[in-house]
N, C-alpha and C positions, 0 to 999 in steps of 0.2 A: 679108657685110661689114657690119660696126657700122658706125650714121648715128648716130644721138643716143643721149642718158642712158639711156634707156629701153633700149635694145638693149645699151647695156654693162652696165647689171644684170644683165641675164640670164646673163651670163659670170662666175663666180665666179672664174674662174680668169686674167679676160684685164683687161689694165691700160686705162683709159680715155687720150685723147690726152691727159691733164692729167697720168696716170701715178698714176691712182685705180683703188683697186680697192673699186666702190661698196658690195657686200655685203658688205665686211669694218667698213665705215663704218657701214653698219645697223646689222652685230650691237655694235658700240663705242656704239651707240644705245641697244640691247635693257638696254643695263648700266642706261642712268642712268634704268629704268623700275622698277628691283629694289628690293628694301627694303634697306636699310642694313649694313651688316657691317665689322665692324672686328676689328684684330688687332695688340698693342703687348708689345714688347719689352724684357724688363728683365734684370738679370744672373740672376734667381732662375728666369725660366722667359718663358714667353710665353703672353699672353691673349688666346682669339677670342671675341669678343661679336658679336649678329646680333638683329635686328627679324626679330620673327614678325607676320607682316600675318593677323590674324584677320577675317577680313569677315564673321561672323557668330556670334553666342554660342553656337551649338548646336556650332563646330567646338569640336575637342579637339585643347587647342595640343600635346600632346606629338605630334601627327601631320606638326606644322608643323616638319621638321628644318631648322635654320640651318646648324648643326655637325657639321661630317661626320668622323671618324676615320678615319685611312689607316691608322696604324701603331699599336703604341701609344707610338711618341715622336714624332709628325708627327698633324697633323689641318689641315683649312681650314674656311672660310669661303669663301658664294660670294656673287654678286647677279648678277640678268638673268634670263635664261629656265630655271630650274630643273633641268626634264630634262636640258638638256646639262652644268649639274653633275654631276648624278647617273651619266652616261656618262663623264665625265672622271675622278670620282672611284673609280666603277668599275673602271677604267685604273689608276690610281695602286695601287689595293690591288693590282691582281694583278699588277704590278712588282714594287712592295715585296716579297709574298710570297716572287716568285720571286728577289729579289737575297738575300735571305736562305737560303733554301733555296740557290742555285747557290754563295753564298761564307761561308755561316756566319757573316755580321753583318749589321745593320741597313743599310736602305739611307742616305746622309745624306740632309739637307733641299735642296742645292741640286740635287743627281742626280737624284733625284727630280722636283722642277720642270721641270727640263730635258725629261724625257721627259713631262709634262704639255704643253708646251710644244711636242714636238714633234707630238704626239697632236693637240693644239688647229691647225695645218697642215695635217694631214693632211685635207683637202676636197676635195670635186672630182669629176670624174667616174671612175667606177671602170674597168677595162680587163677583158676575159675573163682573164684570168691573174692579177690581185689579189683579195681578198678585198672585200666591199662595204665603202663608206666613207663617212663623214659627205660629203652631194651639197651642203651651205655651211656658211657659218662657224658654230664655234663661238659663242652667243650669249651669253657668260659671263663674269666675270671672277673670279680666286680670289685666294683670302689663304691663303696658305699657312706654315704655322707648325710647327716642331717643336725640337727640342733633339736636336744628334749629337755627333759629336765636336770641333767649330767651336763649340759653343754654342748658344744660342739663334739663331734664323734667319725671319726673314721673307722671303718673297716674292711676292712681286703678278702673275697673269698674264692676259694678254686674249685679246682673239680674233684679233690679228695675230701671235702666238707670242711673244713679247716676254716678257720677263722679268726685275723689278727689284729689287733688293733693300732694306728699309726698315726700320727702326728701329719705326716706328709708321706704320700707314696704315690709311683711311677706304674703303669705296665703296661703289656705291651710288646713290640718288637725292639722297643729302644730304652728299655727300662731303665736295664744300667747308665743310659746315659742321664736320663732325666733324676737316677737317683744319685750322682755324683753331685748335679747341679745344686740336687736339695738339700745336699749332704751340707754343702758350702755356704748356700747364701739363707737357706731358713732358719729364722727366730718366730719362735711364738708370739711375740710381741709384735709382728708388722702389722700394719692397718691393712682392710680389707682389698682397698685398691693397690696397697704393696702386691699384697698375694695374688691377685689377677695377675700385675705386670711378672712374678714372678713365673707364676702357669703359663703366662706368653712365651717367657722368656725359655721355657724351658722346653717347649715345643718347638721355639725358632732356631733351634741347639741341635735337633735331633729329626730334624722334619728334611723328609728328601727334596718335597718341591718348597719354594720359597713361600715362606707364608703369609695369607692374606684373611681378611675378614669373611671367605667363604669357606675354605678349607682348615678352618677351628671353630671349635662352638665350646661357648663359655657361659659359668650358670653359676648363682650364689646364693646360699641361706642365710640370711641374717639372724647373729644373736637375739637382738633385739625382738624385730617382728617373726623368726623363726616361719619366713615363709622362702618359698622358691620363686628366685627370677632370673630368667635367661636374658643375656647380654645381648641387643641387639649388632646387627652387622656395624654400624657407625657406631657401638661403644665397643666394639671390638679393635674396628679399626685405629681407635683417636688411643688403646692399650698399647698395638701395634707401632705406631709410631714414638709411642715415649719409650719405648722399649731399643 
């Protein structure tokens, strides 16, 4: 029988008398310890920008992934604890593959999140007849971004399965700051290379060390061809400067 805090921790799966469920609260924690990541939306395509936290000059930032590719018309952006991006996005690929391969088209963007979403739930203790499963919450939150047949598509998801959909959004440790920025200066109508300089701009707002073409990494889907491409260091840099 749960007596205090301490005893309903331990239960990922059991509500507190307040009708808290504390490890899900953690890991919505673990988010605002992440470095920064952003993802903005315009008619021509959709932009993810993300803070690579270098802690030492010997590392080698292209080791440092922000930007992960599901599809090639979907990609995110993560902040929190890493690893369980990398297991989420994991997930997400070998969806995608398979809705493609079972119905011979692309999966969309919000289908997709949905089953991110349901993925990110699934915690808990496992039973002899399931397969093993994440034993707490996912400590993660995604941006998720691609171009289907809806258009362009943002969606935001956490580690309560939740799923929002947004125009432009921030997260991260500096959230709030990058979502003041976007509060201000985003129009749906900017051109592609607007919304770059603006995802620059908005990291250079909020970023502790001075930012350069190694320590941000920048990636865009195009309406158009609805594929993914990552912004080399020199069209980062030549962002960086008009900014």
């Amino acid at each position: 029988m749960f007596q205090n805090k301490t005893d309903y921790d331990r239960g990922v799966n059991t509500f507190s008398p307040e009708g808290r469920l504390f490890q899900v609260e953690y890991a919505l924690q673990a988010i605002k310890l992440g470095a920064s990541a952003l993802a903005i939306k315009v008619n021509d395509g959709v932009v993810l920008a993300g803070e690579r936290k270098l802690n030492s000059t010997l590392l080698e930032p292209r080791s440092i992934e922000k930007i992960y590719e599901i599809d090639t018309h979907i990609a995110c952006t993560a902040s929190g604890f890493i690893p369980d991006a990398r297991t989420l996005v994991e997930h997400a690929r070998v969806e995608s593959q398979n809705h493609k391969f079972n119905y011979g088209e692309p999966i969309n963007v919000r289908a997709l999140t949905q089953i991110v979403c349901d993925q990110a739930l699934d915690f808990g203790e496992s039973d002899s007849k399931s397969k093993t499963k994440m034993s707490r919450p996912y400590g993660v939150a995604l941006l998720i971004a691609g171009v289907s047949d809806h258009g362009p598509q943002i969606y935001q998801t956490d580690p309560t399965g939740t799923m929002i959909e947004y125009q432009a959004k921030g997260i991260g440790a500096a959230d709030e700051g990058i979502q003041s920025i976007l509060k201000e200066q985003y129009k749906q109508d900017l051109t592609l290379e607007q919304a770059e300089r603006l995802a620059i701009l908005c990291l250079k707002n909020v970023m502790e060390e001075k930012i350069n073409n190694s320590n941000v990494e920048l990636a865009v889907i195009t309406t158009a061809e609805r594929r993914y491409t990552q912004r080399t260091p020199e069209q980062i840099q030549s962002l960086i400067d008009k900014v």
